[in-house]
Backbone bond lengths (Angstrom), bond angles and torsions (degrees), N, CA, C in turn:
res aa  C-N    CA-C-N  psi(-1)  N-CA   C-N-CA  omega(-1)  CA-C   N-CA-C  phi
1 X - - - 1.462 - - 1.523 109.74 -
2 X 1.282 99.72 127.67 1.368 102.15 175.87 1.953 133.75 -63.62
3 X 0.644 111.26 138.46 2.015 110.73 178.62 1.643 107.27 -33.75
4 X 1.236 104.02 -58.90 1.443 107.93 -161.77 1.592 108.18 -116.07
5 X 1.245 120.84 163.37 1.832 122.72 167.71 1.188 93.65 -148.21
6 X 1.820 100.39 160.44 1.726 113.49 -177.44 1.820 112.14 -97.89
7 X 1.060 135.73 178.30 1.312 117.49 -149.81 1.970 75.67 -158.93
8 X 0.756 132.24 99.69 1.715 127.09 151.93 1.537 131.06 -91.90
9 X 1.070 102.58 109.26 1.766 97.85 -172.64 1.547 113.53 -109.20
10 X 1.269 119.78 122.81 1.354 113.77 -166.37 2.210 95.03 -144.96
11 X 1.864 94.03 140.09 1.463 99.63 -167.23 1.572 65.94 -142.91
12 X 2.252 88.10 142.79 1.523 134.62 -177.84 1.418 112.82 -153.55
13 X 1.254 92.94 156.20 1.269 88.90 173.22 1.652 139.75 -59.68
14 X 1.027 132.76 121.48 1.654 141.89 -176.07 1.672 105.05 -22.65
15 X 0.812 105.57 -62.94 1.932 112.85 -176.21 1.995 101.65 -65.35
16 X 1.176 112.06 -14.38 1.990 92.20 -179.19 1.771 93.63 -124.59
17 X 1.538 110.05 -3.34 2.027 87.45 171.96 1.270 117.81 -45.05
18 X 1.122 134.84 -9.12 1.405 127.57 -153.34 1.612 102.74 -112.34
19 X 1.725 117.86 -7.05 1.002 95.47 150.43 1.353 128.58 -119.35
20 X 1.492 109.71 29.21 1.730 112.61 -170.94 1.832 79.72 -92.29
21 X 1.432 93.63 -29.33 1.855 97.17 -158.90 2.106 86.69 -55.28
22 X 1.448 113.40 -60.76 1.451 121.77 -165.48 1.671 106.82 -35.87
23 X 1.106 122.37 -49.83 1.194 148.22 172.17 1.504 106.48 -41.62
24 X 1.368 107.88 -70.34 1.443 112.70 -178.06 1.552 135.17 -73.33
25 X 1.569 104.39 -32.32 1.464 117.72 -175.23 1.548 110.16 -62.34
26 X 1.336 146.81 15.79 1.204 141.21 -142.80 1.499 87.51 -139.98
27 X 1.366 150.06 -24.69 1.515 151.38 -141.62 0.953 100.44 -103.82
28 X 1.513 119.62 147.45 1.322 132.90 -173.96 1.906 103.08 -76.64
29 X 1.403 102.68 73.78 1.591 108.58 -179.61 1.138 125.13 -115.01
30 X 1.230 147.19 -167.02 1.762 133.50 -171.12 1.267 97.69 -111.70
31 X 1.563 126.51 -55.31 1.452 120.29 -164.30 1.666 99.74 -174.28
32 X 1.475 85.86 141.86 2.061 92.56 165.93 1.099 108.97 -145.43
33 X 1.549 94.67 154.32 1.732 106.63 -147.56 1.467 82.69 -131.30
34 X 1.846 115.74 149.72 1.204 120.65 142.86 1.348 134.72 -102.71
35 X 1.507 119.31 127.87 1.474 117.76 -153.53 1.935 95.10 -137.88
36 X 0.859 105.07 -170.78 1.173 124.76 159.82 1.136 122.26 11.92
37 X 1.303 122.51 44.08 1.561 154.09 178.26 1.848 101.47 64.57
38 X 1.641 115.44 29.41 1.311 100.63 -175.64 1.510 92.21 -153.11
39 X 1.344 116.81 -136.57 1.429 122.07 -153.10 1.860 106.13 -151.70
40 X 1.415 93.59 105.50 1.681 92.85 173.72 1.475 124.91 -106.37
41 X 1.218 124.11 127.03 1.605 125.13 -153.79 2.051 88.49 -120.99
42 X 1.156 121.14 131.10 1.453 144.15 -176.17 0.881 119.98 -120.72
43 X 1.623 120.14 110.57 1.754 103.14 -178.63 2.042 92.77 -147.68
44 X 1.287 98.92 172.59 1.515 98.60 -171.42 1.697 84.63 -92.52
45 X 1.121 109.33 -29.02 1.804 111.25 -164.12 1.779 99.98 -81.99
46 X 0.935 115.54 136.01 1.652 136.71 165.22 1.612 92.79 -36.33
47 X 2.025 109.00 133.61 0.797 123.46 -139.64 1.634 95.23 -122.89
48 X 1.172 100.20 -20.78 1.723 130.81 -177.24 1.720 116.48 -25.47
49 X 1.408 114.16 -49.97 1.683 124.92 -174.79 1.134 107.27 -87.69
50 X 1.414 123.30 -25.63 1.659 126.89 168.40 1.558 104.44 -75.01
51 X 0.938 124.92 -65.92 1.418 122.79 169.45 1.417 119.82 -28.56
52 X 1.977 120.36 -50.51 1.142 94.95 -179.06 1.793 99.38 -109.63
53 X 1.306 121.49 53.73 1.109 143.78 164.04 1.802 105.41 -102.52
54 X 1.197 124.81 -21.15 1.239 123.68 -158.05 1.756 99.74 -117.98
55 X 1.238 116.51 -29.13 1.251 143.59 174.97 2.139 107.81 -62.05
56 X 1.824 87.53 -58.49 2.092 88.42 -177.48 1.792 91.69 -73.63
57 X 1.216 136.11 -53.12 0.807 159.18 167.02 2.305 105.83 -15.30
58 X 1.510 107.48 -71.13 1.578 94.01 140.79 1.368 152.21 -46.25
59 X 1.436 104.37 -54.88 1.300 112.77 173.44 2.045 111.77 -67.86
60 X 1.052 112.49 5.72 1.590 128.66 162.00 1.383 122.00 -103.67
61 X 1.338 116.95 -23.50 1.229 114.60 167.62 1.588 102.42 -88.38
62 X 1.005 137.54 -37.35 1.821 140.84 171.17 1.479 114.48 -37.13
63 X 1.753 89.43 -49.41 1.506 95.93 178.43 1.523 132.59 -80.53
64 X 1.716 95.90 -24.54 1.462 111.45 166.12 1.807 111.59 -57.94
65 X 0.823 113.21 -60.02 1.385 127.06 -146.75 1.813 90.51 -96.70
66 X 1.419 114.99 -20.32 1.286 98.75 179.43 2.017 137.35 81.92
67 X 2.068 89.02 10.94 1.719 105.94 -162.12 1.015 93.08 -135.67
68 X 1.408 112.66 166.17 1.743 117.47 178.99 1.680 92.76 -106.03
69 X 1.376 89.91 118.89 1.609 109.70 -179.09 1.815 111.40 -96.97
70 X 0.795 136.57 116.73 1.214 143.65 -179.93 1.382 117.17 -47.45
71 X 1.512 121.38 132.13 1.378 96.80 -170.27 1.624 84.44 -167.49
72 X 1.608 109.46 118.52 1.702 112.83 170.08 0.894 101.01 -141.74
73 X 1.442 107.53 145.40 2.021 140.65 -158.74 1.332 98.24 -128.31
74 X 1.192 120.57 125.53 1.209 116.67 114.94 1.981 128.38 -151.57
75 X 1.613 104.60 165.62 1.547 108.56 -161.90 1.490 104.68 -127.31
76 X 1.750 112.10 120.72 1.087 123.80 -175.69 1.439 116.58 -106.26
77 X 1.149 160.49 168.14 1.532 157.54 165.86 1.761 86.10 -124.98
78 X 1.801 101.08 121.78 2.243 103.48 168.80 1.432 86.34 -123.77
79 X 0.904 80.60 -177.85 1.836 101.53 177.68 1.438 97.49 -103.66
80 X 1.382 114.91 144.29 1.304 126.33 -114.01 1.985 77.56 -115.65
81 X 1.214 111.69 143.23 1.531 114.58 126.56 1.393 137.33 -152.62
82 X 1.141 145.69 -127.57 1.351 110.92 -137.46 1.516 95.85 -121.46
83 X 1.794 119.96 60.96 1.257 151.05 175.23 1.254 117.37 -67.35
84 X 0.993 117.12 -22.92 1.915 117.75 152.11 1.439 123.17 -51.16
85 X 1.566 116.17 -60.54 1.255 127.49 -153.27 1.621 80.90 -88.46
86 X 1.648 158.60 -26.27 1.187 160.78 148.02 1.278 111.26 -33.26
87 X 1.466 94.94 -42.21 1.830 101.92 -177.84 1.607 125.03 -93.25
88 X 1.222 98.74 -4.23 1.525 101.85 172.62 1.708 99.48 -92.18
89 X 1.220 113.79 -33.62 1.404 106.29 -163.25 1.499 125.26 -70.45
90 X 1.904 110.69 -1.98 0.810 140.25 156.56 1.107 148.01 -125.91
91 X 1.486 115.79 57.12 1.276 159.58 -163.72 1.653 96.29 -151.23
92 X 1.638 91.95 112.15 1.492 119.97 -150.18 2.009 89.46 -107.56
93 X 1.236 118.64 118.66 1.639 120.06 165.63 1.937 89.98 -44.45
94 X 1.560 96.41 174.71 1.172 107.18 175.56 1.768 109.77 -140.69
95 X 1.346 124.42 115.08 1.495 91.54 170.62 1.793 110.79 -112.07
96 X 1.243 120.51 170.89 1.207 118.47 178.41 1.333 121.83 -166.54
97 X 1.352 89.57 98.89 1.510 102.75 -166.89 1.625 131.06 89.84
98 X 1.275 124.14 -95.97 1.407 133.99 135.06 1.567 123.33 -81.08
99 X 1.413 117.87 -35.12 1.351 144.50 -131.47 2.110 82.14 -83.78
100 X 1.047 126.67 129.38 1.459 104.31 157.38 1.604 113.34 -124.70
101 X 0.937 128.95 102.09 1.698 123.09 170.59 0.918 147.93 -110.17
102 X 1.627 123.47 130.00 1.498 141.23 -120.48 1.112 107.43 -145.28
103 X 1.931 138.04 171.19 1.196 138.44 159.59 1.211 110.39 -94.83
104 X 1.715 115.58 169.62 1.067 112.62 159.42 1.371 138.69 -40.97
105 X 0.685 112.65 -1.94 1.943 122.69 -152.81 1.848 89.77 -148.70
106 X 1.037 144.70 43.51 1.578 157.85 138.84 1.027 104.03 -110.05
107 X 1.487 100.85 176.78 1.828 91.94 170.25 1.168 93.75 -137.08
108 X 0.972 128.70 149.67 1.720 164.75 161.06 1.556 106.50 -29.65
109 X 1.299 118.63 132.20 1.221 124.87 177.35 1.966 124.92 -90.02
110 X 0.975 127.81 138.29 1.202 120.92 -173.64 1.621 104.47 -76.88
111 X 1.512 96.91 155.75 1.664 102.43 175.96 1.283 117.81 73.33
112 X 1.929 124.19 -22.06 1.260 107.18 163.63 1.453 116.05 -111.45
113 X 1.036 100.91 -158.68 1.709 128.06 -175.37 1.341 106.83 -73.42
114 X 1.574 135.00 84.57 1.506 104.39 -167.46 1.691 109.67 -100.49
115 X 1.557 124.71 151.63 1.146 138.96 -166.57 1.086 105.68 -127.15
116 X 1.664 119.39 118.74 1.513 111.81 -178.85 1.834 110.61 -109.37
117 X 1.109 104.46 101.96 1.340 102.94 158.47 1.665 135.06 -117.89
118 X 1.226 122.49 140.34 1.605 138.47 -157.87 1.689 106.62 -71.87
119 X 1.580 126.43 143.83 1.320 99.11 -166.47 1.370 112.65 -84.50
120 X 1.408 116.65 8.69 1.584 118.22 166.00 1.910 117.36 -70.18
121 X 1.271 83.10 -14.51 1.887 82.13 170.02 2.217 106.49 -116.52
122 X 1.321 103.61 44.61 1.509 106.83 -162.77 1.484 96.00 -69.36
123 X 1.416 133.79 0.14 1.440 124.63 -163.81 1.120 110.57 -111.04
124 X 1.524 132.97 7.83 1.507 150.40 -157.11 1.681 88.28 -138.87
125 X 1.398 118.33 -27.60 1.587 103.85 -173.55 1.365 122.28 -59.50
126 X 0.994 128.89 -13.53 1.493 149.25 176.31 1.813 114.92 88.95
127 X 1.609 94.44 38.14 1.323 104.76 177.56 1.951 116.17 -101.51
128 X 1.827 87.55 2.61 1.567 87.62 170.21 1.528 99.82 -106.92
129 X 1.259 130.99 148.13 1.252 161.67 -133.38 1.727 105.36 -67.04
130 X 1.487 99.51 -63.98 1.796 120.10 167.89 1.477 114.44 -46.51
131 X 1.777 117.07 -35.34 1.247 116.11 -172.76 1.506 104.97 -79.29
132 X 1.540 113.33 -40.81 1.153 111.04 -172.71 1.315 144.84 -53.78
133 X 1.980 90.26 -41.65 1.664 110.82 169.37 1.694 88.57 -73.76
134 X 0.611 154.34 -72.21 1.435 157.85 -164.98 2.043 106.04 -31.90
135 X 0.925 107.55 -9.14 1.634 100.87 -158.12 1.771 86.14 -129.62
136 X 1.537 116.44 -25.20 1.754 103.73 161.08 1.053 116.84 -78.35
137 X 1.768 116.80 -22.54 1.684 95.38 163.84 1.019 123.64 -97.20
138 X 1.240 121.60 -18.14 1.646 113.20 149.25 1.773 116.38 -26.57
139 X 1.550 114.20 -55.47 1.199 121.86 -153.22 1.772 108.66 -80.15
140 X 1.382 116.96 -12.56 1.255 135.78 176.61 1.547 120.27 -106.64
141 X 1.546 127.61 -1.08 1.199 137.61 156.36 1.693 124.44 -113.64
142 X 1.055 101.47 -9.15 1.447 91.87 178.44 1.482 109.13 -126.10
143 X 1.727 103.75 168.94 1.235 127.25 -152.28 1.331 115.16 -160.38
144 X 1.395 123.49 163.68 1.313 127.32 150.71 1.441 111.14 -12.80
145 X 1.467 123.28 -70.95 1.227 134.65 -140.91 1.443 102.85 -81.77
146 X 1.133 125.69 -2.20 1.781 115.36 -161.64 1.238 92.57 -119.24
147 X 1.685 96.35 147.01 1.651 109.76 171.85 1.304 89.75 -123.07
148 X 1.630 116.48 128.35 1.553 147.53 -144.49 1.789 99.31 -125.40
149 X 1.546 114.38 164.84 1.237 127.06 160.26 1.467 101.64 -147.41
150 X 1.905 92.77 159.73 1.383 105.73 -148.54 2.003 73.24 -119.44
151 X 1.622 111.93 110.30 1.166 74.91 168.71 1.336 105.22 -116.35
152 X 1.829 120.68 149.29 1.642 120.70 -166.28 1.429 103.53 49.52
153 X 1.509 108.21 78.59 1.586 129.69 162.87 0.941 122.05 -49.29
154 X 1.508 115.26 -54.82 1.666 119.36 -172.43 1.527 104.98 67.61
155 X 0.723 129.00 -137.68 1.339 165.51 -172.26 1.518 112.99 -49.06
156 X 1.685 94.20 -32.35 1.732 102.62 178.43 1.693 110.67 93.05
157 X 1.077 105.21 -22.90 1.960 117.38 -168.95 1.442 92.42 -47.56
158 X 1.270 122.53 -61.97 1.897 115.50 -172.10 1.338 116.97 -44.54
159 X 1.684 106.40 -49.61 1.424 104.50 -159.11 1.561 90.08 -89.43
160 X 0.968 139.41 -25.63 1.768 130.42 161.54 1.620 111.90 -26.58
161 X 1.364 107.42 -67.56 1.360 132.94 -169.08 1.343 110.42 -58.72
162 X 1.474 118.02 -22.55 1.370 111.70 176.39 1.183 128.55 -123.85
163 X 1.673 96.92 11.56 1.630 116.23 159.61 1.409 100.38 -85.83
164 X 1.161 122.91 -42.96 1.927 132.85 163.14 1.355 121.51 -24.57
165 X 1.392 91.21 -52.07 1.745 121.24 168.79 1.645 112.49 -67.34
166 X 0.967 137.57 7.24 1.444 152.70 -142.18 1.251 104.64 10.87
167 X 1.053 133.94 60.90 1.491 147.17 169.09 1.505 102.39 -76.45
168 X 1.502 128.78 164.91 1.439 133.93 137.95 1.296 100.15 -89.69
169 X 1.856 99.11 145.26 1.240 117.81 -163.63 1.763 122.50 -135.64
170 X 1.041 124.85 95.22 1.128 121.98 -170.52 1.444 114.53 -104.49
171 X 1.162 130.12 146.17 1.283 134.66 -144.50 1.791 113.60 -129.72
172 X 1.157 128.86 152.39 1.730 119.23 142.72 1.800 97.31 176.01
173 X 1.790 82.19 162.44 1.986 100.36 -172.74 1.874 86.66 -149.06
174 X 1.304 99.23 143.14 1.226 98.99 170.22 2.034 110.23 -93.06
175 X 1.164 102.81 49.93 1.390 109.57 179.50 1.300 95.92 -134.33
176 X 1.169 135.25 108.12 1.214 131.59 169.35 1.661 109.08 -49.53
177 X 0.947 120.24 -51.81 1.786 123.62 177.49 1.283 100.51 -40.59
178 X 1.223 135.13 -50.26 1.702 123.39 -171.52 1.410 103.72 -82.81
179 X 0.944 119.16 -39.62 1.704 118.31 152.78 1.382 109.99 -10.81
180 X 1.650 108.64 -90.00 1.304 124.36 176.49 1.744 137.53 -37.77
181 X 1.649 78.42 -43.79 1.748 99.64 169.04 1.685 101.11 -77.84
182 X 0.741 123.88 -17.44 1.964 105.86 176.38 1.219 102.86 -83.40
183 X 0.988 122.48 -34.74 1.430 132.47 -157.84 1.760 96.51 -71.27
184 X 1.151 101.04 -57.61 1.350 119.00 -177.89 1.786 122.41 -62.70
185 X 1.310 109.69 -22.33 1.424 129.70 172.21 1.441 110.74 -97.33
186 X 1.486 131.63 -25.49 1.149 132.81 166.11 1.749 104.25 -68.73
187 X 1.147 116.34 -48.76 2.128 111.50 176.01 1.506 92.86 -47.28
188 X 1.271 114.87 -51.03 1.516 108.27 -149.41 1.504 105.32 -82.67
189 X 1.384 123.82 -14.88 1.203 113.13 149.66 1.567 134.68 -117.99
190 X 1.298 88.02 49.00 1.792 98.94 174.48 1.414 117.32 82.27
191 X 1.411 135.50 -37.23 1.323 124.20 -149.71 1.623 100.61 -104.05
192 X 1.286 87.92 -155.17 2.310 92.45 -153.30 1.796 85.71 -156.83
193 X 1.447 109.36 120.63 1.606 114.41 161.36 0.974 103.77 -90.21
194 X 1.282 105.67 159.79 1.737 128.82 -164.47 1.349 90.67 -82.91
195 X 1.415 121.37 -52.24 1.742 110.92 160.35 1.323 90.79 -171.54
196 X 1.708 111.03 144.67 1.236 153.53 162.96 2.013 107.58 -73.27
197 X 1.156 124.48 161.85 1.369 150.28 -173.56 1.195 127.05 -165.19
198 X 0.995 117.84 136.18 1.995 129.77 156.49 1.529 108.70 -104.04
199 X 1.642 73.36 111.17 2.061 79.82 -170.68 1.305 111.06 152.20
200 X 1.435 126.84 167.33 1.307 112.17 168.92 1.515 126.17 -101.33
201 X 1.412 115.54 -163.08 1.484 126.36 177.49 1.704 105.36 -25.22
202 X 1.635 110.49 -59.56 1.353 119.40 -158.66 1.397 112.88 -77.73
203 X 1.373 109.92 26.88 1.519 109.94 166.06 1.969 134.37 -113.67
204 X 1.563 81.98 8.45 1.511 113.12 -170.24 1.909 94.91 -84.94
205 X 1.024 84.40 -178.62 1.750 87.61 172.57 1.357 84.04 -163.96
206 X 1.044 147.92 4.93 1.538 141.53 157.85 1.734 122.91 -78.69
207 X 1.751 107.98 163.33 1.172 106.64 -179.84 1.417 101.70 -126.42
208 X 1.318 109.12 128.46 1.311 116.46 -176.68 1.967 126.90 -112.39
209 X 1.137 99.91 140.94 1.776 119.60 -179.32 1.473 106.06 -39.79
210 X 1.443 105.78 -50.53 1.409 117.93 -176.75 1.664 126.42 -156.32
211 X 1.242 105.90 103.37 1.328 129.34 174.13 1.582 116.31 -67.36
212 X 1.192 132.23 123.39 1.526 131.04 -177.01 1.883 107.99 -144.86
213 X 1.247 98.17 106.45 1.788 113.74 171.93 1.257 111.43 -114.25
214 X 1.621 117.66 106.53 1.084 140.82 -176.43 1.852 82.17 -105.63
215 X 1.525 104.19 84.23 1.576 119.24 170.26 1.270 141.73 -127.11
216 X 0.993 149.74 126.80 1.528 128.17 -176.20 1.379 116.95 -36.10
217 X 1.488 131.00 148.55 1.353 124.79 -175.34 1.865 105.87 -60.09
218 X 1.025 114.08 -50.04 1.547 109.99 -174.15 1.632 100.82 -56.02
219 X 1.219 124.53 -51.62 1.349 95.01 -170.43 1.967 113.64 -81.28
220 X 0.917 110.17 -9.94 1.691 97.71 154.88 1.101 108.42 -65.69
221 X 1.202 130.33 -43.24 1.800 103.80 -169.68 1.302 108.48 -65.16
222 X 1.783 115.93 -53.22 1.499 99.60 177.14 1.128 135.19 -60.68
223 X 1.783 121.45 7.87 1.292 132.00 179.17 1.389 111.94 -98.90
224 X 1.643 116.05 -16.27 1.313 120.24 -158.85 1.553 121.07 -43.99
225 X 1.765 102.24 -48.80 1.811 100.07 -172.83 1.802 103.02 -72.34
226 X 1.364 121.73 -11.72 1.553 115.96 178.74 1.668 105.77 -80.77
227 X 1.320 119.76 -32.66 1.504 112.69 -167.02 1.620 113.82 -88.11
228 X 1.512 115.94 -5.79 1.423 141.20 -163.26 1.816 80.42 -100.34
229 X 0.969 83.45 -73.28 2.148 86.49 -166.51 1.389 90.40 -46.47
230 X 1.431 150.61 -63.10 1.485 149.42 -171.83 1.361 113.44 -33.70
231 X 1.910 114.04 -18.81 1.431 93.41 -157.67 1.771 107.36 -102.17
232 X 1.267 110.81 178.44 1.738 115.24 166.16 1.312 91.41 -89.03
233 X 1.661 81.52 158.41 1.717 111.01 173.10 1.838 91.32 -54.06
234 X 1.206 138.19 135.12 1.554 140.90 146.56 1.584 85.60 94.16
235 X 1.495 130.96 2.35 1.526 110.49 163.18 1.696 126.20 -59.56
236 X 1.323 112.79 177.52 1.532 139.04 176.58 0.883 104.29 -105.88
237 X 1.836 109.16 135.64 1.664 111.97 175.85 1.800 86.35 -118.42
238 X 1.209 119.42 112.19 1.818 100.65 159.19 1.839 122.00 -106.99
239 X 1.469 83.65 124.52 1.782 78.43 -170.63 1.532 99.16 -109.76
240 X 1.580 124.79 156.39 1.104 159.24 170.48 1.125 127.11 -140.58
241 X 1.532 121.27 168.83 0.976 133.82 171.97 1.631 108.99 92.99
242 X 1.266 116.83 15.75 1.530 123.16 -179.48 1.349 113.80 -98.62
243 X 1.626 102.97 136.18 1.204 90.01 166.92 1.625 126.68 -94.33
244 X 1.312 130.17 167.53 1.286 142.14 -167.00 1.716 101.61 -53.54
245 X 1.237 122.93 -19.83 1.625 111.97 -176.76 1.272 111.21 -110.08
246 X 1.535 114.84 15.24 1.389 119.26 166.19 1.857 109.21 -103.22
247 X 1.240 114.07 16.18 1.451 90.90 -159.98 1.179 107.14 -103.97
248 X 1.419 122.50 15.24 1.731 127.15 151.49 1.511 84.19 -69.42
249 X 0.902 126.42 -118.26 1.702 150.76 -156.38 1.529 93.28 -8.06
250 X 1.400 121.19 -58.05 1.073 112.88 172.28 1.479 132.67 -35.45
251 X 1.221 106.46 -81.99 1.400 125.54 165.69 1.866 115.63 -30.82
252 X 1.568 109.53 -56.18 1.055 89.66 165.80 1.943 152.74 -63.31
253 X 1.671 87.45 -23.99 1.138 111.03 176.91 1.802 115.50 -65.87
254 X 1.785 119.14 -23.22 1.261 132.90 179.00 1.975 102.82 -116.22
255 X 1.025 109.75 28.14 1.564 104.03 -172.11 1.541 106.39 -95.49
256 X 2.042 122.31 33.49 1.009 100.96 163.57 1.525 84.76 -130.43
257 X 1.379 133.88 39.35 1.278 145.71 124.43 1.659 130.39 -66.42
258 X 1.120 104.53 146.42 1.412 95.46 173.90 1.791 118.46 -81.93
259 X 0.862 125.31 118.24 1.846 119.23 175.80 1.187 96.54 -79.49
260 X 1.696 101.48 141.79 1.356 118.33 -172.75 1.525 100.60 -106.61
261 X 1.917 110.89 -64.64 0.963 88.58 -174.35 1.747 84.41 -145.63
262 X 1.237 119.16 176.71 1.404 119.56 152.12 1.545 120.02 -149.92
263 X 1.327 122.16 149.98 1.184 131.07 161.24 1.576 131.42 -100.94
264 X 1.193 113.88 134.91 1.710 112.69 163.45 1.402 105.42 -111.59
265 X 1.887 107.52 149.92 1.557 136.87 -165.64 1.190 105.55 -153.33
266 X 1.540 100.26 90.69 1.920 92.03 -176.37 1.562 122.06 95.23
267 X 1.347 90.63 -125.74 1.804 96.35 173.89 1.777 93.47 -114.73
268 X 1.078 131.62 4.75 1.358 130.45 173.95 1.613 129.51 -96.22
269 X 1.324 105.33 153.76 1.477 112.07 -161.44 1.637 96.36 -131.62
270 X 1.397 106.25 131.72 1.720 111.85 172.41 1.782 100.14 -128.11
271 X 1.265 116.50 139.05 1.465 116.97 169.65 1.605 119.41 -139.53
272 X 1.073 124.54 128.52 1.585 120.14 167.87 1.390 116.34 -101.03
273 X 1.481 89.08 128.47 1.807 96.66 168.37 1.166 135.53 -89.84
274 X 1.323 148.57 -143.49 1.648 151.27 159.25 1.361 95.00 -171.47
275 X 1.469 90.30 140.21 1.799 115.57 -176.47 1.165 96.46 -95.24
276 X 1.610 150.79 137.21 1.667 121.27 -164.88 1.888 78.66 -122.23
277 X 1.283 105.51 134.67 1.134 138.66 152.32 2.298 111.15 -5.62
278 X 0.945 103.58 -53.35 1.480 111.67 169.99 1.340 125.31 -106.02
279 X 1.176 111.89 12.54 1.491 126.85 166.74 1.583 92.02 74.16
280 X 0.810 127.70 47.30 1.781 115.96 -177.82 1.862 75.44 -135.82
281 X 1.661 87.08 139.33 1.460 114.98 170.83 1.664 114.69 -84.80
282 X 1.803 112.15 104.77 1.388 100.14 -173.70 1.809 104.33 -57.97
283 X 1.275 115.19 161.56 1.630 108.35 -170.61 1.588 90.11 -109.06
């Protein structure tokens, strides 16, 4: 063990953690924890290029989106102790529903579905709120029979779960890093996508059973006419990652879908739609 470790603490706004997290969960790092209304990243290795990886990385989302997004850094070097083996011991399995998910170093539960993810990717495990409702309706629409898209993987945990499901599974994140990390979490849990991408929705030329964007609300809307064209006649759209004061805007933006059902968890909102077969909106 080394003398010293680096300590990065960085607080954003509630509605875009999920993509500083996309960004970050992929790095050769020890563990990140959420504390203190923000985000602490721990590594023995110098923390320095992630930091100002997370830093251009804001000032791109400001400019994307056009808002002043909140965003505070800072990077300490302590003298180190033995905060790993502290940090595994609290890093809780998760089960849900059928679904059960665990680290390497847990062990696997009988009778369910087991999902192994590392606690350096803990924000894709489906222990944040959006993922969670997001992965019971996963677990109540799919099947054998459906060929699915993963859109903005992250982490890969969705489209895992519904290759699990023996689904076909097609995948993409415009982050190459979550790219890599699905790819890399799919070996480690057995399964094979029908194919992976860097890029978004509008690079598919397929139509899929079931569409699922576990996304910030702004970028579903600007995705809306790509994830609508993605679907089959009688497909599933499941969206996440919204928060509770977007779900007018939401709703209106998909209100010539049928809503099936939705849930709130927290400050989060998940909803599934249906494309109905004659283009007529069941009421």
């Amino acid at each position: 063990m080394q003398k010293y470790y680096y300590e990065l603490f960085f607080q954003t706004d509630k509605e875009y953690l999920n993509l500083f997290l996309d960004l970050i969960f992929s790095f050769n790092i020890d563990a990140i924890e959420e504390k203190d209304n923000g985000i602490y990243i721990r590594s023995e290795e110098n923390l320095e290029l992630i930091h100002l990886a997370l830093t251009d990385f804001h000032q791109k989302l400001c400019e994307k989106f056009n808002l002043q997004i909140l965003f505070h850094s800072s990077l300490e070097k302590k003298e180190n102790k033995n905060w790993i083996e502290e940090y595994k011991k609290g890093i809780q399995a998760l089960t849900i529903e059928n679904i059960h998910i665990h680290t390497t170093w847990q062990e696997p539960l009988k009778d369910k579905i087991n999902i192994i993810i590392d606690p350096a990717l803990a924000f894709g495990s489906g222990h944040h709120e959006s993922t969670y409702t997001c992965i019971e309706f996963i677990q109540k629409y799919t099947n054998k029979e459906k060929f699915c898209l993963d859109v903005g993987c992250g982490s890969g945990i969705l489209s895992i779960i519904m290759a699990k499901l023996n689904a076909k599974v097609q995948a993409c994140d415009t982050d190459e890093l979550a790219v890599i990390a699905s790819k890399e979490n799919a070996k480690l849990n057995n399964v094979v996508f029908d194919d992976i991408w860097i890029g978004s929705v509008n690079k598919s030329l397929q139509k899929y059973d079931i569409v699922v964007a576990n996304i910030i609300a702004d970028v579903i809307m600007i995705l809306e006419k790509d994830l609508k064209e993605k679907m089959k006649d009688d497909g599933i759209l499941i969206l996440s990652g919204i928060l509770n004061k977007y779900e007018n805007k939401i709703k209106e933006k998909f209100k010539d879908l049928t809503l099936l059902e939705s849930k709130n968890k927290g400050d989060w909102l998940s909803l599934v739609y249906k494309k109905e077969k004659n283009g007529q909106k069941n009421k």
